[in-house]
Structures are given as structure tokens and as C-alpha cells.
N, C-alpha and C positions, 0 to 999 in steps of 0.2 A: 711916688706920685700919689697926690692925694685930690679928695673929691670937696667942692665948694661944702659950707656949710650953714646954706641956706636952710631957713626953720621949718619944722618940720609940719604938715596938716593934723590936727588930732581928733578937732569936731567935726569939720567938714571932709569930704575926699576931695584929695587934690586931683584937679583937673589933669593933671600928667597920669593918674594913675593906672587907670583903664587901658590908654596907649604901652604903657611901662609893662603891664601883664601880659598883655597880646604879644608885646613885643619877645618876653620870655618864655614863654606856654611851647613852640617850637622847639625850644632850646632842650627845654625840660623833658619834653615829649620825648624828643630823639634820646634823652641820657637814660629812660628809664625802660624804652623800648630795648636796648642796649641789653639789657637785665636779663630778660626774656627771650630774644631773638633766636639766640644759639642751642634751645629749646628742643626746636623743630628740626635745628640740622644738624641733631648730635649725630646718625647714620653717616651722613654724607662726609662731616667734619673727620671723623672716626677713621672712613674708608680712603679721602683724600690724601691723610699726614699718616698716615697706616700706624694708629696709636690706639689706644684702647679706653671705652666708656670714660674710665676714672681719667684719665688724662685728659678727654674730652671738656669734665665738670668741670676741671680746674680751670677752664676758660672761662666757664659762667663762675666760678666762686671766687678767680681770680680776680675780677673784673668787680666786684660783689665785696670784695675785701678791699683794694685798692680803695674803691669807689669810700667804702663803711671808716676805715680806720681816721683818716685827714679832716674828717668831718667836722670833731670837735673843736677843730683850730681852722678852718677853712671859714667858720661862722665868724669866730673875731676876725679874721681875716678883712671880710667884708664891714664888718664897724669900725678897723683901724684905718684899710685902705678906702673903701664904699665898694657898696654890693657892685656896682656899676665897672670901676675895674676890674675888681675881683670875676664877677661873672666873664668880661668879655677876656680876660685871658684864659679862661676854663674851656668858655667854649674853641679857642684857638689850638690850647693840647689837645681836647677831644678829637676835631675833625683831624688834625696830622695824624695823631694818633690812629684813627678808623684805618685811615690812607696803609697805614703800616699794617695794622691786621691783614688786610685783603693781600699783601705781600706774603705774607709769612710763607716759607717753605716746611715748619716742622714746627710738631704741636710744641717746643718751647718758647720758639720765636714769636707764636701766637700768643701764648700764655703773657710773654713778655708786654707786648705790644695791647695786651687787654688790657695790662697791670697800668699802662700808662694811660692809657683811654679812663680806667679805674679816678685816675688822679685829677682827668680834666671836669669827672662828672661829679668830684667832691668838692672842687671850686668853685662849683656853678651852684648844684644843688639849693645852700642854704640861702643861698642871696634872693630864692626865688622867695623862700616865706619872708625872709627880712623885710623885702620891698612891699610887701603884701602889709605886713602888720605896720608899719612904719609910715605909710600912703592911706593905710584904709582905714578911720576910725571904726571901733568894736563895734557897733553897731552896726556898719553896710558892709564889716566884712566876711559877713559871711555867704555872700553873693560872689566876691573874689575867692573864697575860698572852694565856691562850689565848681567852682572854672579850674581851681587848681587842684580840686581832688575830680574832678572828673579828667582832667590830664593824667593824674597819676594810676587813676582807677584804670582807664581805658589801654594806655598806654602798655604797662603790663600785660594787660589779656591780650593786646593785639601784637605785641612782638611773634608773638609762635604762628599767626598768622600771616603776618608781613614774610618771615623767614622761610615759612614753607613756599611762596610764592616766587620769592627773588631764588629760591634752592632749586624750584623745579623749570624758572626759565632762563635761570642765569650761569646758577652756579653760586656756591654755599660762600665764596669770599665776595660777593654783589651784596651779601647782609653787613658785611662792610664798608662798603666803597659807594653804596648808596647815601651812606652820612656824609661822605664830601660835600656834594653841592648842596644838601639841606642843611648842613652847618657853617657853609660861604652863608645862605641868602638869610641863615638867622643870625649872623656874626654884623651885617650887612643892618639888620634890623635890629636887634639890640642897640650897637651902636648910634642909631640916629635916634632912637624913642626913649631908651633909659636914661633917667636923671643924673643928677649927680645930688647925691641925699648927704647929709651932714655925717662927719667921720667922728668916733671917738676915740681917745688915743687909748691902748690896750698893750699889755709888754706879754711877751710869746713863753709861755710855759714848753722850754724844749722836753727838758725829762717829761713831762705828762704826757707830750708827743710820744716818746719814743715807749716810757712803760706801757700805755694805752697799747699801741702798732705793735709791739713785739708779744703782750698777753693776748690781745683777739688773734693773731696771725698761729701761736701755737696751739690755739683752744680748736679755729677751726682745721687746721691741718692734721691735725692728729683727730678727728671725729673724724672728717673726708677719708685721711690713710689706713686708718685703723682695719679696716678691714684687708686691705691690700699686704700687709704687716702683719696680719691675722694678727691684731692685738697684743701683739709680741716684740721683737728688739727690734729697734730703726737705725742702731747703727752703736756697735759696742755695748756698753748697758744703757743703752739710752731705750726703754721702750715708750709703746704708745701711751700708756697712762702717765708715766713721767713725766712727757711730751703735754699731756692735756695739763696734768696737776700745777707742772712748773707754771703752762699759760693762767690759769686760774689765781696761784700766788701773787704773780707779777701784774694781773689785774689789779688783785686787792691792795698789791701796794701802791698804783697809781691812784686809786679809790683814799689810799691813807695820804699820800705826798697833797692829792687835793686838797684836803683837811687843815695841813699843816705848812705848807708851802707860804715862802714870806712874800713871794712875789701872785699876782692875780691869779688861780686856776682858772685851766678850760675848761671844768666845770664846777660852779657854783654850787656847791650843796647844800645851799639855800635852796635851790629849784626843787632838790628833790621834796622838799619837804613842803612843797604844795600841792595839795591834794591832788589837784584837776591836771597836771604836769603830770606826775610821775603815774598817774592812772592813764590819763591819754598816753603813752612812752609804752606802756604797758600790752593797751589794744593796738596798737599799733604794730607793734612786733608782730603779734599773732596772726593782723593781718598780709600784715607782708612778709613772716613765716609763709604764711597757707599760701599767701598767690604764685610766690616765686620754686615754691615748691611741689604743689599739686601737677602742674602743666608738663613736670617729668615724667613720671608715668603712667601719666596719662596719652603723652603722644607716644609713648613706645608700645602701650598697649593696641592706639590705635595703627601704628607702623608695622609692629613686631606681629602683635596676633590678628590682628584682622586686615593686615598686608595694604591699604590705604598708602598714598601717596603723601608726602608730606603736606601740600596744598591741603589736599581733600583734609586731611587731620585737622589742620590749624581751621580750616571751614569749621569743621563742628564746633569748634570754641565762638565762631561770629556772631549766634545768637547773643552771647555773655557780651561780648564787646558793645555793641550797637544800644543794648539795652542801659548797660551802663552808663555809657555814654549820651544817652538822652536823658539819663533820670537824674546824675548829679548836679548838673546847674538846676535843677529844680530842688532838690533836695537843699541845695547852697539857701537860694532864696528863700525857704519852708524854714531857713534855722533865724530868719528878723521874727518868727511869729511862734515857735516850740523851740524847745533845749534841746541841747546837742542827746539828752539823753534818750529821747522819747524816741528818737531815729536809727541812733547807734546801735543801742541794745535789740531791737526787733531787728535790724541789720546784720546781726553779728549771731542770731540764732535761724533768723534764713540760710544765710551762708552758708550755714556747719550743715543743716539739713540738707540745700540740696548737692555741697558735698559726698556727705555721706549717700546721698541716695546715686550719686555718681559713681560712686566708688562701688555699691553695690551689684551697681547693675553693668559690670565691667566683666562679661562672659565673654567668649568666643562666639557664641551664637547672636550676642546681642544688637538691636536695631542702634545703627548709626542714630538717626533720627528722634529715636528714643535721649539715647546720649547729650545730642543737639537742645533739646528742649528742658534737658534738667540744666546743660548751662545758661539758663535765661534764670533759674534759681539762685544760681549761683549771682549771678549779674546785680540782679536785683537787688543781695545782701548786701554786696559789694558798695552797689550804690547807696547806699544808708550810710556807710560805715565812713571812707574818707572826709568829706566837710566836718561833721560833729567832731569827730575827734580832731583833728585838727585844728580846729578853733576854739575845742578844749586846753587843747596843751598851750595857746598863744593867749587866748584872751584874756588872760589876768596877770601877762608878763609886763613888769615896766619896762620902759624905755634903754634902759643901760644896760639890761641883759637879756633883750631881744636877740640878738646876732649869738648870745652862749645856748641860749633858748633854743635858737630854730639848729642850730649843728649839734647839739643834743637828740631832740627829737628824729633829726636825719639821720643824724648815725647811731640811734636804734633801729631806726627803719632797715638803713641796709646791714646792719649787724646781723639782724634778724633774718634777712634773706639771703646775708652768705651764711648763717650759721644753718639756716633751712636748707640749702642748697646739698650742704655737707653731710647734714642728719638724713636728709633721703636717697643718697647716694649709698649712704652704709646700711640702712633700712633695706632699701633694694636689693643689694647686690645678699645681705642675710638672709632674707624671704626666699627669693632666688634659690640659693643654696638648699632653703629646706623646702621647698615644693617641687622642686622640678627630678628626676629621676640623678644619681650619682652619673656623674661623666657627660650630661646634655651641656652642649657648648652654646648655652641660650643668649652669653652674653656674646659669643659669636656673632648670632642670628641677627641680636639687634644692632650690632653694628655695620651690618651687610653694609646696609646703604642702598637698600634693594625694597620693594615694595613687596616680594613674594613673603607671606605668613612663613611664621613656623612651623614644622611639620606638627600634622594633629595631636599626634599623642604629649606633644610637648603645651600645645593650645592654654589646657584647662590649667595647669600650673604656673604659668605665667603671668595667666589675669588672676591667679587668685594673688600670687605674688605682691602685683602689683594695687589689689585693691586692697589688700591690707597694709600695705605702706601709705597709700592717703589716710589709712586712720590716725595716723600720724597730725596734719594737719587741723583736721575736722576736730580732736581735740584741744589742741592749740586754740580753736577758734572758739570754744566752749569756756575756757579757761581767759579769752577775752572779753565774752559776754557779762563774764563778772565783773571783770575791770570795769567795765562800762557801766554796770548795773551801781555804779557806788558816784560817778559823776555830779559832784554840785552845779548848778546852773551856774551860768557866764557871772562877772563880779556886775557887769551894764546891767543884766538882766533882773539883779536881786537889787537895783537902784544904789548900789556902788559905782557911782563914777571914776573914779582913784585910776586913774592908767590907762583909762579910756581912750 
């Protein structure tokens, strides 16, 4: 099935277009919320399928991999078949998919049933920038873009919220079965508003498929295991550095078959080699490193040591959401009259700050409220950060490697936050080990699933625990700031028209 190949709008926006983003922003929202959700109810998930933290993660990194590895080929996907197929059969896996989570009897069957949800949210994903860059000429698109990073911005922060909510009136499988009917009535609305945009024909690089999925699948399993493994044999001689090193080779050599491949690669290493590309791929990682990764323990800090309910936790994050969520369509608009850079880079050295001063201020005695108000810091960076860069990495792509472009940039996004996911998992449970007294079953505690703290003397080792492992993040985002810090303005903006 393929999609008409009616001409595309370049100077002006096409009047479908605005209907076409509304129409996907729902879609998007639920696939990223998805990210985050499981966040909030790692206790209850824990205590439910009676499995343990690490077993828990691998549902968010599951989910986070699936979702990361199909990326690169999900984007031609949508210029062979048009985004418009491609999205609406994505979001079809997603919702059965969800439908199956909320069944699961035991953390593999969930794991499983993530892995496929993973797969409807890689289908969907890149069609959402496709249709953006392809519909909105460079110049008003960065008003669409501010709609679509403030879905992505917001989205994120409000999963751990939404999930505490449906975990304390429903029960922890309702952060499932809640995607049903919002991915009917968005399946429902994609299909009558999305176009059908011009296809290009594209031939399917399998081996780059498979070396790609098979090098990130061993880099992050053996970061996540590693510590479970204690760094040591996983089965015969096979240890866990083996395990990373082999995934790291088998990357490099899909990095070389791209190179040399007779037939098209799924990625163009032409891209890399544009500034504003590979520098936006860059901050971007870092930030969706840091979001999908801070929200970890930080809700166990506020579960475990300061014995809060899940709702009330994910509350404290509300200020970050709401704030963000107001200021990106503003920010989107602010990028027809400044560069992505004058926004991004103060955005991305907010962020790390009031991070870090999150992380600091993560005692046992500490004011909730206190907490609450340093994520409206957080928010804020936040909100700077997604439009600029993302209209970084698009607005000097031509037309023919749009669709390699945007599943590029997506699947460093989610590369980056399943590989986050997996770096503070082993972070964590390390810290852990060396702050808390020998023999304290703290990873017990936090999987109660119970709102009771931890006994005091265990208190002060736990938050320090875990506020040293957000330092983790808040460098990451330091190490984005620079990325940012080197950004040339748009090719429109320096009176290059060329792909406008």
C-alpha cells in the first residue's frame, strides 16, 4: 500500500497541516508518556509479579529499546510507504499491545508485551517529524515544532504523574489499559486528518537492521546486568564486558557496512557530517539521557525515604510539567525571531542547575515543597531545550533524506534513554551497596510497594545514594551545553534558501 504523490508545500504551509499535527500530538503524547509511566509504579509492579527492582527496569528499558533500535528503518519506512500508513499501523500495535501489558501475569510476559508496544511506538515516532518538516516550510516551522517539543517535553515529566494516579485508584496494570480507548479515539483521528504526502521508493538495508538491534541490545543489557552478574560470567565464558565489548564491535561494524554497503544505508553518513545534525543528535541524547533517567530516584527517594504515596510523588514533579508545558509553544514561536542557540544553550545550563540543586537537596528531613519548586527549574530548562534543537537537526535536511533524518535523530533519542535507563539502574543499585550498612535489604524496602519509609538509621544512606546517582545526569546535561554552545544558525536564517 502506498500513499498518493501529490506535491509537496515548501514556501507556504499547507492548509492540511495544522489539522495533520493535532491530529498526531495525541498519538505521540501516549507513546512517550509510555517512557516514563512505569516510573512511579516500580513498588507496586515489583510487589504485584513478586520480581525484583532489576526485573522491574527492564520494562521501562525494554520498552525503551524495542521502541530505540527499529528507528532507523521505521523513518524510510514512512518515505517508502508515507508517514500516514506507516503511523496508523503503529499506533494499532501500540494500543493491542498496551491491551496485553495490563494482562500480563509475570514480569516476562510484561517485559514481553512492552517489547511489542516498543515496536508500535517506533512506527509512529518518526512520521511525527516527517510530516512536520515536509508540511511546514523552514521558516513557520518552528511554531510546529514548538507544539511538538512541548508534547515531548511535557509528556515525559507527566508520565510519573499520570502513573502514580491510575497506581493509587486503580491499580498499577490501569497505566496500561488506560492507552485503549486513547489510542481507539487517536487511531480514529489520525485517520480522518492525516494526508497522504508523496512516497519515495527506498530498498530496506536488513543487515544494518539487524547489526544496529543486535550491538545496542548487548551494550544496554550488559550495562543494566552488570551489576546483577557482579561484572562477572553470564553464562560459560561469556562475561559482562564481553557482552558490552562484542555489542560495541558489532555496532562499529554496522557504522562500516553503512560506509560500504552497495545498496542505500539507513544511515546516510553524509548526515553526520553536518554540523547542526550531528550536534543537535548530540544534545539531545543528553536530554533525554537526563529526563528518562532522573525521575528514577528520584521517586524512590520520595517513596522509599520519605514514605509518600505514589500520587503525592509524582505531584511534586507537577510544578516541572505545567511550566513546561506553557512555555514551549512559546519558545517554538520565539525561534521565527532568535536561533535555536540563544535558547538552547541557557536551557541546557538551567536544567543541569536546578538538577543538581535537586539532587542536593534530597535529605531525609527535606521539605517536599522545597523539592516542588526546584522542579519548576528544571521545567524551565527543559523548556528551552526541545524546539531549538530539534529544528536544529531538521532545518538544513533536504527533502530525500528527511525520513533517514528524523529516525536518526529519534533513535538517538530513545537510544539515549534506554541506555540512561540502564546506566542508573547500575549506578543505583553501586551507591546503594556502598552507603547503606552491609546486610540492609534496602532494595527490599523499595520494593514494598508500601508507603511506610525506611527505618531511620537506613534514611541518610539512601538519599545520599540516590543523590549521587542524579549526578550522573546533570553531567550529561553539562556535556550538552557544549554541544549546543557550537550550533550555527538555521541555513533560512543566514539567507540560504537551498531546502527551505
Amino acid at each position: 500500500m502506498t500513499e498518493s504523490t501529490a506535491p509537496e508545500a515548501r514556501t507556504e504551509t499547507d492548509p492540511r497541516a495544522w489539522r495533520a499535527l493535532w491530529a498526531m500530538v495525541l498519538g505521540f503524547f501516549m507513546i512517550l508518556v509510555d517512557a516514563t509511566i512505569v516510573s512511579t509504579a516500580i513498588p507496586a509492579i515489583t510487589a504485584g509479579l513478586h520480581t525484583d527492582i532489576s526485573g522491574v527496569l527492564w520494562v521501562t528499558s525494554g520498552y525503551l529499546l524495542a521502541y530505540a533500535v527499529p528507528l532507523l528503518i521505521t523513518g524510510r519506512l514512512g518515505d517508502r510507504f508515507g508517514p500516514r500508513t506507516v503511523y496508523l499501523w503503529g499506533l494499532v500495535v501500540f494500543t493491542a499491545a498496551s491491551l496485553w501489558c495490563g494482562f500480563a501475569q509475570d514480569v516476562t510476559g510484561l517485559v514481553t508485551a512492552r517489547v511489542v508496544q516498543g515496536l508500535g511506538a517506533a512506527l509512529m515516532s518518526p512520521q511525527t517529524m516527517t510530516v512536520i518538516t515536509r508540511m511546514f516550510p523552514a521558516r513557520t516551522r518552528g511554531s510546529a515544532l514548538g507544539i511538538w517539543g512541548a508534547t515531548a517535553g511535557v509528556a515525559t515529566l507527566v508520565g510519573p504523574l499520570l502513573g502514580g494516579i491510575l497506581v493509587d485508584l486503580a491499580g498499577w496494570r490501569w497505566i496500561f489499559w488506560v492507552n485503549v480507548p486513547v489510542g481507539v479515539f487517536a487511531l480514529w483521528r489520525a485517520a480522518r486528518h492525516l494526508p497522504r504526502l508523496p512516497v519515495r521508493s527506498h530498498s530496506l538495508d536488513v543487515l544494518g537492521v539487524v547489526l544496529s538491534g543486535v550491538g545496542l541490545f548487548l551494550v544496554v543489557f550488559g550495562i543494566q546486568e552488570g551489576q546483577a552478574f557482579h561484572w562477572s560470567t553470564v553464562a560459560g565464558p561469556v562475561t559482562i564486558p564481553v557482552v558490552i565489548g562484542a555489542g560495541a564491535v558489532v555496532f562499529v561494524g554496522f557504522l562500516v557496512w553503512q560506509a560500504f554497503t552497495p545498496a542505500e544505508p539507513l544511515v546516510p553518513l553524509g548526515l553526520l557530517r553536518q554540523r547542526n545534525f550531528t550536534l543537535a543528535n548530540t544534545a539531545m541524547a543528553a536530554v533525554s539521557l537526563t529526563v528518562n533517567s532522573m525521575i528514577i530516584p528520584a521517586m524512590l527517594y520520595l517513596q522509599v525515604v520519605r514514605g509518600l504515596d505514589p500520587t503525592v510523588a509524582a505531584l511534586s514533579y507537577a510544578p516541572m510539567s505545567l511550566l513546561s508545558a506553557v512555555l514551549a509553544p512559546v519558545v517554538g514561536r520565539a525561534l521565527t525571531r532568535v536561533t535555536p542557540r540563544c535558547l538552547a544553550l541557557p536551557g541546557m545550563i538551567v536544567m543541569a542547575a536546578g538538577l543538581a540543586g535537586y539532587a542536593l537537596s534530597m535529605r531525609p528531613g527535606a521539605s517536599v515543597g522545597l523539592l516542588a519548586a526546584l522542579t519548576l527549574v528544571i521545567g524551565l530548562g527543559s523548556a528551552l531545550i526541545w524546539s531549538p534543537v530539534s529544528l536544529t537537526a531538521t532545518s538544513d535536511l533536504a527533502p530525500d533524506v528527511v525520513g533517514a533524518g528524523s529516525g536518526v535523530f529519534n533513535a538517538t533519542r530513545q537510544v539515549a534513554a534506554a541506555v540512561g535507563s540502564a546506566m542508573m539502574a547500575v549506578l543505583m543499585q553501586a551507591r546503594l551497596a556502598a552507603t547503606l550498612p552491609p546486610g540492609a535489604d534496602a532494595a527490599g524496602a523499595a520494593s514494598g510497594g508500601s508507603a511506610q519509609p525506611l527505618p531511620e538509621q537506613l534514611q541518610a544512606g539512601f538519599a545520599l545514594a540516590m543523590t549521587q546517582s542524579l549526578m550522573l545526569p546533570v553531567a550529561v546535561l553539562v556535556l550538552g551545553a557544549v554541544a549546543t554552545a557550537f550550533f550555527r544558525a538555521p541555513r533560512w536564517s543566514r539567507g540560504d534558501t537551498a531546502g527551505a
